[in-house]
C-alpha positions as a Python dict, from the first residue, in 0.01 Angstrom:
ca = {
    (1, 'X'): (0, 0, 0),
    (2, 'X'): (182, 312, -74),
    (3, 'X'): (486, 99, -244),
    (4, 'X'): (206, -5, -486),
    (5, 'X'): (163, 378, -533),
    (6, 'X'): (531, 400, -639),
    (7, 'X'): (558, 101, -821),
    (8, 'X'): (307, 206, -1028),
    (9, 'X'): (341, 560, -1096),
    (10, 'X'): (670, 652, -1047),
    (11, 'X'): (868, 726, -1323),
    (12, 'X'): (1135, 488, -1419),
    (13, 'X'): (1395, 419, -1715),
    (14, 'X'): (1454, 125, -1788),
    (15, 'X'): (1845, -63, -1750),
    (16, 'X'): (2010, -183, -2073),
    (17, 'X'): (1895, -539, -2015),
    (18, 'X'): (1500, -443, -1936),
    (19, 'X'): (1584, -254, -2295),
    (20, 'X'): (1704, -558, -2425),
    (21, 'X'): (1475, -753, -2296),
    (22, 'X'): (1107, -519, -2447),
    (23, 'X'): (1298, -512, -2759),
    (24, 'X'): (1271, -902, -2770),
    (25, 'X'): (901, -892, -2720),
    (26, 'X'): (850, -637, -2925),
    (27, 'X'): (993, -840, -3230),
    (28, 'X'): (764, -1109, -3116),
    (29, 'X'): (499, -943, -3131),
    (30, 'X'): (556, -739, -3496),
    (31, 'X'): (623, -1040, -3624),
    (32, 'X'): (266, -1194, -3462),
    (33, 'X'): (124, -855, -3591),
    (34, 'X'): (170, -914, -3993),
    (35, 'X'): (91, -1289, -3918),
    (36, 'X'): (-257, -1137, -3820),
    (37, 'X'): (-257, -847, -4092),
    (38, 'X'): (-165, -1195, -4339),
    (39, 'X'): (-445, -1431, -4257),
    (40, 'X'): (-714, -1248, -4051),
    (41, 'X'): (-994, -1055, -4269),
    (42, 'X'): (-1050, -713, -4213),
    (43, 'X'): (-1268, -623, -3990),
    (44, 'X'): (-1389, -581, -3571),
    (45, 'X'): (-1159, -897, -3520),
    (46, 'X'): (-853, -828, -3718),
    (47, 'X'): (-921, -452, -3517),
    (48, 'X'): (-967, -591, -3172),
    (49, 'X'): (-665, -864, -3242),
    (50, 'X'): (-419, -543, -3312),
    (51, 'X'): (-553, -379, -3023),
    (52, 'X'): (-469, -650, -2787),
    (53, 'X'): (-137, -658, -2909),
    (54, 'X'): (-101, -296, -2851),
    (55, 'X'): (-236, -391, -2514),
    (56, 'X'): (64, -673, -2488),
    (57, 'X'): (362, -467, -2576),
    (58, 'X'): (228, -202, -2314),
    (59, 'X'): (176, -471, -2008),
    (60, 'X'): (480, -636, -2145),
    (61, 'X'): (678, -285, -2110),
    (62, 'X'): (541, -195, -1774),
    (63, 'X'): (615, -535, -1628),
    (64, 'X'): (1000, -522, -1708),
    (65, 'X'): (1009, -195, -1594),
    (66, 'X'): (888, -279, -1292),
    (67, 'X'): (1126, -550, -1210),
    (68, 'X'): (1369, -549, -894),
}
């Protein structure tokens, strides 16, 4: 239980591959981004669809920061 603790609030900096490797998804996920800006209307969905790509890169981040 406390190695949870650290795993999750411990400050860490991520290695030149973890960089590597968020810098990969974060293409991705630009590149998903103006696909939605493109053909999605305006509006609550367009909002909430950015949002949960916001959400992405951040669980994305933590998760290859977190790797052993």
């Amino acid at each position: 239980m406390i190695k949870d603790i650290g795993l999750r609030f411990n400050r860490r900096y991520p290695s030149q591959n973890q960089e590597n490797k968020s810098e990969y998804v974060r293409l991705a996920v630009w590149v998903l981004a103006e696909t939605i800006l493109k053909y999605c209307p305006e509006g609550r969905e367009q909002s909430l669809a950015m949002t949960k790509l916001e959400e992405v890169l951040f669980w994305t981040d933590a998760g290859i920061i977190r790797e052993d």
